[in-house]
N, C-alpha and C positions, 0 to 999 in steps of 0.2 A: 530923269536922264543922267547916264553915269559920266563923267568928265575927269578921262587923268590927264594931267599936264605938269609940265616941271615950275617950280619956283623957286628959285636961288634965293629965297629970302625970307627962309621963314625963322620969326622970330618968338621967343619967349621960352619958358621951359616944358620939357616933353613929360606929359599927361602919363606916361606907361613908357616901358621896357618894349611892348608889344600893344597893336590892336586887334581881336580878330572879331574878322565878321562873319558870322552864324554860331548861335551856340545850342549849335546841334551834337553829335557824338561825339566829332574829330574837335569842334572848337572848345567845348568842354572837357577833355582829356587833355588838350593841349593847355587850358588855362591849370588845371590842378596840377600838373607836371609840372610847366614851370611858375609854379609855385615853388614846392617844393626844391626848385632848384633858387628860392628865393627872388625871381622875378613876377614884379609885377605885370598884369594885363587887366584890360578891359575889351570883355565882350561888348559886341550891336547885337542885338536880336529883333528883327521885323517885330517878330510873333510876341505876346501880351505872357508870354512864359517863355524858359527854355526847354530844349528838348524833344520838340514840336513829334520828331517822327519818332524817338524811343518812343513814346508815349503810347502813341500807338501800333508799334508794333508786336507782331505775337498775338494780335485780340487783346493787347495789352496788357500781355503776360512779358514780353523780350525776351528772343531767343538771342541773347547777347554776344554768344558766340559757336563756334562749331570747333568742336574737336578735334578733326579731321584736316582743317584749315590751312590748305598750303599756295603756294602761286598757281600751282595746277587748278586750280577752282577759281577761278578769273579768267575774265575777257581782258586783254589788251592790247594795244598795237604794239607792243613791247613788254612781254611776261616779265621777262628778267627783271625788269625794273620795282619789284615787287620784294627783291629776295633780299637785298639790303633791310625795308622795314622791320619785314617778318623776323630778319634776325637780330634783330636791336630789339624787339617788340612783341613775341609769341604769342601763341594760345596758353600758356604755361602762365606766363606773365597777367595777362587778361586774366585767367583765375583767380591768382593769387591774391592780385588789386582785389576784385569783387569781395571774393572771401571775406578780405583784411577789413572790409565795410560792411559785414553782414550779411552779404548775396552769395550763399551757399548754392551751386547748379548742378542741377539733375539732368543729366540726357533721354531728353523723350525720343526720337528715333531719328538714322544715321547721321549721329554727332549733333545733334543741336541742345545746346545748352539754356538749361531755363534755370529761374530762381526758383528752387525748391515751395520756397512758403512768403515768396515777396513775389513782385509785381512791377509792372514797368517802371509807376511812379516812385518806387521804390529806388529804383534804378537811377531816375533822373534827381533826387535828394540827395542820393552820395555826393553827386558833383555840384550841386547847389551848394551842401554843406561845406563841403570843401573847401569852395569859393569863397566864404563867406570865413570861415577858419584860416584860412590863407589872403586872407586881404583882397581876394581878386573881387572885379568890381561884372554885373552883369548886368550892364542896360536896354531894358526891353522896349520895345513900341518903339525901335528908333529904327528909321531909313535910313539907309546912305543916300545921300545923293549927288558927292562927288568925292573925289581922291586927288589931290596933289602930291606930288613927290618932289623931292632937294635933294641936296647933298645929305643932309642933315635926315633926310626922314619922308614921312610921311604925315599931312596933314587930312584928315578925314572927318567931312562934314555930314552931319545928319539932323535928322527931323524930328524931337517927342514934342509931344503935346503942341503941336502949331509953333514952334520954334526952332529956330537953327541953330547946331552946337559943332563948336568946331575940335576937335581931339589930335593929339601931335604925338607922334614917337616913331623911334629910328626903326622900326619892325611892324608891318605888316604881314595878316595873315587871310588869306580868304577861305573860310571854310563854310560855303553857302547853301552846296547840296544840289540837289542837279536842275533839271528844268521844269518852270513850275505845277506843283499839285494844289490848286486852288482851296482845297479843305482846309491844306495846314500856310495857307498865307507864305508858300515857297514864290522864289522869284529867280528870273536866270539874269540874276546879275552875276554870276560868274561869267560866262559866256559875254555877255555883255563890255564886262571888265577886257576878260582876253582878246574882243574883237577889237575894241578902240585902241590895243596897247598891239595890235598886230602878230600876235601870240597865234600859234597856230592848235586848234581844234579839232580833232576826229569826229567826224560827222557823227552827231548824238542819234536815238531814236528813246523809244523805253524798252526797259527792259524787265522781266520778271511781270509780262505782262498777260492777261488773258487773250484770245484768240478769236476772230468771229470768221463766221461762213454765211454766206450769201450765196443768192442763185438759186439754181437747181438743186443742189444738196443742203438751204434752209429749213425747210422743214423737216427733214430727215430727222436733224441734228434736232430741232425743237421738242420735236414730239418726244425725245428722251432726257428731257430738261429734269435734273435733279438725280438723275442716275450716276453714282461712279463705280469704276471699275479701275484697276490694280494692271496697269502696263507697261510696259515698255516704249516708250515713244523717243523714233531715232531719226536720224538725218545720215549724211553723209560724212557729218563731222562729229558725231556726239550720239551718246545714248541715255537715256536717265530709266530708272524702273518706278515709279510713284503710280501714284493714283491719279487718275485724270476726271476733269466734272463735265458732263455733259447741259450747257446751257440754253435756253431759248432764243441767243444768238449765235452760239458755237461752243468751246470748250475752255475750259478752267481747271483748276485744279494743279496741284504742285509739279507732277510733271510736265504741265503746259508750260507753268510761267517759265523751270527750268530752261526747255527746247526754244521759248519764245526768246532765251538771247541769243540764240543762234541760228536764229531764223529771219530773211530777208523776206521781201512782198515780193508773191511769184511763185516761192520755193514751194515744194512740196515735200513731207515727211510723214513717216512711217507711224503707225499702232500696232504693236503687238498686245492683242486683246486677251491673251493667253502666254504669257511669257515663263512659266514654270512647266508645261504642259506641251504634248505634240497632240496637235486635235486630229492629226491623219493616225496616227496610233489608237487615242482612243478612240477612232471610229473601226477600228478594226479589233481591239480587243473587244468593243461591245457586239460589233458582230460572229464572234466566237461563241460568246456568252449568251446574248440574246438580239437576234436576228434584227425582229421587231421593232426593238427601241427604233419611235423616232429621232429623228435628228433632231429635234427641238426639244423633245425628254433630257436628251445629252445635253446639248446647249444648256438647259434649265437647271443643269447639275454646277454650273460655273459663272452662269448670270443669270441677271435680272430677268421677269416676263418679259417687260418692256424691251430689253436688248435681244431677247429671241425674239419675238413677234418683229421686230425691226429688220431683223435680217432676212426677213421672208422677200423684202426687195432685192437682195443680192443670192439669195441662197435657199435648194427647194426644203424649207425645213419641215416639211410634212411626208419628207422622204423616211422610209425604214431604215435601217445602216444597209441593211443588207440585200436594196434593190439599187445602194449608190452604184455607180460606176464608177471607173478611175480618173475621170476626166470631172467626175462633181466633187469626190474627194479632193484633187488636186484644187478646186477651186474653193471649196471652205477650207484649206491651208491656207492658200494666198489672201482669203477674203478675213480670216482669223488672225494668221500672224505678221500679213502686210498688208494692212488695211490703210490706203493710202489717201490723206491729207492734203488737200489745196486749203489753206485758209486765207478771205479776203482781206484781211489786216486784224490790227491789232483797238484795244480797246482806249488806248492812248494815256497820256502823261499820267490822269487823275484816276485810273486803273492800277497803274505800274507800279511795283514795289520800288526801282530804281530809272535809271539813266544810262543807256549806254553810249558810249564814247566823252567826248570833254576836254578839258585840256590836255595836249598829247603830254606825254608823259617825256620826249625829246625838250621838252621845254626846262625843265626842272630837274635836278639833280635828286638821285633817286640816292643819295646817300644822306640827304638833308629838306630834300621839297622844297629847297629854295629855286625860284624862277633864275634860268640865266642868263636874261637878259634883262632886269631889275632884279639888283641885288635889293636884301631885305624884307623881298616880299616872296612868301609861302602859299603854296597851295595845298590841299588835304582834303580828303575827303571823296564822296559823291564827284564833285565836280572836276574830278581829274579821271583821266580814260583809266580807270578801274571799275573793271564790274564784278562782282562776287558773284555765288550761286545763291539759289533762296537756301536757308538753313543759318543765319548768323555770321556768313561768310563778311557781306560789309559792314557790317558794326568791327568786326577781325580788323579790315582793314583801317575803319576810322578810327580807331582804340590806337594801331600802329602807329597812323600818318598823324596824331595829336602829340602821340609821345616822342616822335622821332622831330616835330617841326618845335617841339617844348625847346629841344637839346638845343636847337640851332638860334632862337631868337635872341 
């Protein structure tokens, strides 16, 4: 159980400059950075390593960052709050660092950057080394399980090995990562922290997460388990063009997870199953050319068996082109390029690539992440209402919020 409270009395000398807890992206960026600005830190890390979700992300390859990378590509209750980092912080910047330590990036496709001939744990040994070059200290297996605060600081208690250690310094930093994915030993002690300190929270969900369908349209979706196809999948607010996966409990695949932050339980969104293509066209040029063709010969020129035999529920595809009428035409339009979506929820935290919502970002000054209502203490990272797009986007952002909370401690 997490406990902040004030003590006017804390005494002896302070352990670090800073302490931050998680040494995930943002907390590892932040301890190498202020390094080099000659400050000392020491990392907590739950997990028996750092690094926990570099590690695995990418198939653990890490696409470390995205090219492309602007505030436009986040969810926030406050975009703006985003544009101070990035400009302290680029994708230029994120480069350059990797390079300067061996991780030369290739972009495999729109803007995602990988390490050419290295690997995620690759990734996570630059700032090990670093650490470890720069004096900073990183202790693993350790819980928090309380926080005081003074005039003078912060006192922060944790747990290794069946004992309690207590650590002091004028700067706190919390970079915890959002709410928890059971594999990697995450925990929502962010949230936790911000509720007892009465900090205010944008209601979380996950985010960048897979999609299921129940009911009546279950087995639809099942019987085309392992099939993808190349779409457009849109809302009202958003469009993305990826690949979508078709699963035995509904959909996956990079366009999903994209739409899945911008999708509420309830909403309904669009498939364009054909998004380079007008399928009313080509069912008229093939009727020019050959009358004949079925509509499922056609179909099978752009998808799977499985996805033509499936449509024989919505669509007569043993029809000729050229005994359609204008009224079945118009319906394998609508059935092709608004092929319309109710999904019954999501596949939850330990699915999700991230976290949507978190600390509001009203809370913390977006020129520094320091909280304004406790000075000295920072937040960064997952655990603040930033959400990336899938592509390297939030790694963009924890590289930013590490190096810009370095400046400030």
């Amino acid at each position: 159980m997490l406990i902040l409270h004030k003590n006017n009395n804390i005494n002896g000398l302070m352990d670090a400059d800073a302490i931050i807890i998680g040494a995930g992206a943002c907390g590892l960026m932040c301890a190498v950075q202020a390094g080099y600005l000659g400050k000392k830190v020491i990392l907590l890390e739950k997990n028996d390593k750092p690094g926990a979700k570099i590690l695995i992300s990418g198939g653990g390859r890490c696409n470390y960052t995205n090219l492309f990378s602007s505030d436009e590509n986040f969810i926030s209750s406050n975009k703006d709050f985003l544009k101070s980092a990035f400009q302290q912080w680029s994708v230029a910047n994120t480069i350059a660092f990797f390079d300067t330590y061996g991780i030369q990036g290739q972009e495999k496709t729109l803007g995602q950057l990988f390490p050419i001939d290295k690997s995620a744990k690759d990734v996570v040994e630059v700032f090990t080394t670093l650490c470890t070059d720069l004096d900073q200290q990183i202790i693993t297996n350790a819980e928090v399980s309380e926080v005081l605060s003074s005039n003078e600081g912060f006192n922060v208690q944790f747990q290794k090995n069946g004992k309690q250690r207590i650590l002091k310094s004028p700067k706190l930093v919390i970079a915890t990562g959002g709410l928890p994915i059971p594999k990697m030993g995450a925990t929502d002690f962010a949230m936790r922290f911000a509720r007892k300190y009465n900090l205010n929270i944008i209601e979380t969900a996950p985010g960048l997460v897979p999609l299921t369908i129940t009911g009546k349209d279950e087995e639809w979706y099942a019987q085309l388990s392992g099939n993808t196809v190349f779409c457009e999948v849109s809302n009202e607010r958003i469009s993305f063009e990826e690949n979508i996966l078709f699963t035995h409990w509904g959909l996956s695949g990079p366009a999903i997870l994209q739409i899945s932050s911008y999708w509420q339980r309830g909403e309904v969104f669009n498939l364009n199953l054909l998004p380079r293509e007008n399928i009313s066209e080509l069912i008229e040029q093939e009727r020019s050319s050959n009358g004949k063709t079925l509509l499922s010969a056609l179909f099978n020129r752009f998808f799977s068996k499985k996805l033509t035999d499936a449509m024989s529920k919505y669509l007569p595809i043993e029809k000729t082109v050229a005994s359609m009428t204008k009224l079945e035409i118009e319906l394998v339009y609508k059935t092709i390029h608004l092929f319309t979506v109710k999904a019954a929820g999501d596949k939850g935290y330990d699915k999700a690539e991230v976290m949507r919502g978190g600390i509001d970002t009203k809370e913390l000054s977006s020129k520094t992440l320091e909280c304004r209502k406790i000075p000295g203490l920072f937040f960064g990272g997952e655990c603040v209402d930033v959400t990336g797009w899938l592509g390297g986007y939030n790694f963009q952002w924890a590289w930013a919020a590490g190096y810009v909370i370095a400046q400030n401690i």
